[in-house]
C-alpha positions in Angstrom: 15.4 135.6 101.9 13.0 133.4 100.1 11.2 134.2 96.9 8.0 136.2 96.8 5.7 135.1 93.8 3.9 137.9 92.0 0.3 135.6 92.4 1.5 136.2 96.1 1.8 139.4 95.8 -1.2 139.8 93.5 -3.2 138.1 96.0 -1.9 140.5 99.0 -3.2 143.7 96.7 -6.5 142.3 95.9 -7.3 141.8 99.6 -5.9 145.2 100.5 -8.1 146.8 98.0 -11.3 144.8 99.1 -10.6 145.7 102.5 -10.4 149.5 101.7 -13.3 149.3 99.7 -15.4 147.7 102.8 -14.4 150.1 105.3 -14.7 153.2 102.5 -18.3 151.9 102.2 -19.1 151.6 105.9 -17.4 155.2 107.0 -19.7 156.2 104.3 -23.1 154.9 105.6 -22.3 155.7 109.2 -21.6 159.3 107.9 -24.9 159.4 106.2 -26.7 158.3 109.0 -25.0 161.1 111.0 -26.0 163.4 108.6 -29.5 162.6 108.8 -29.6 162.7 112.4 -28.6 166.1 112.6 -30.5 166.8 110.1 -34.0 165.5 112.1 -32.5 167.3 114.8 -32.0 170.8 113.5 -35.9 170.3 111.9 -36.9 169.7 115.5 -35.1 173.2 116.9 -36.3 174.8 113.9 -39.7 173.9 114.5 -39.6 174.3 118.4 -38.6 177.9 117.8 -41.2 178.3 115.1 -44.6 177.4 117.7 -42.6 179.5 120.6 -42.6 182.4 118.2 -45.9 181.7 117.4 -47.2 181.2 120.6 -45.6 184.9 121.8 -46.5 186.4 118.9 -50.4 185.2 120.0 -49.5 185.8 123.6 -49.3 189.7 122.4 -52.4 190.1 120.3 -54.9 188.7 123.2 
């Protein structure tokens, strides 16, 4: 079994790490972008139901 050098091994950690970081970072933003469209969705329900309601509501009084 041969030798392993620490800068080796060093090396190894420090790649590991910036590869966890990268993909941390993009799970992140596609998450966030998720978010927000579900978010612009729910406004758009919301506000569908709103001008129904509304437009019964002034269905009723004419």
């Amino acid at each position: 079994m041969s030798a392993v050098l620490p800068t080796d091994l060093a090396y190894r950690m420090l790649k590991l790490e910036q590869q966890l970081e990268s993909y941390q970072r993009l799970h992140f933003e596609e998450l966030e972008a998720m978010r927000r469209a579900l978010s612009e969705l729910k406004d758009q329900v919301l506000a569908l139901a709103t001008r129904k309601e509304t437009e019964e509501e002034e269905e009723r009084d004419d």
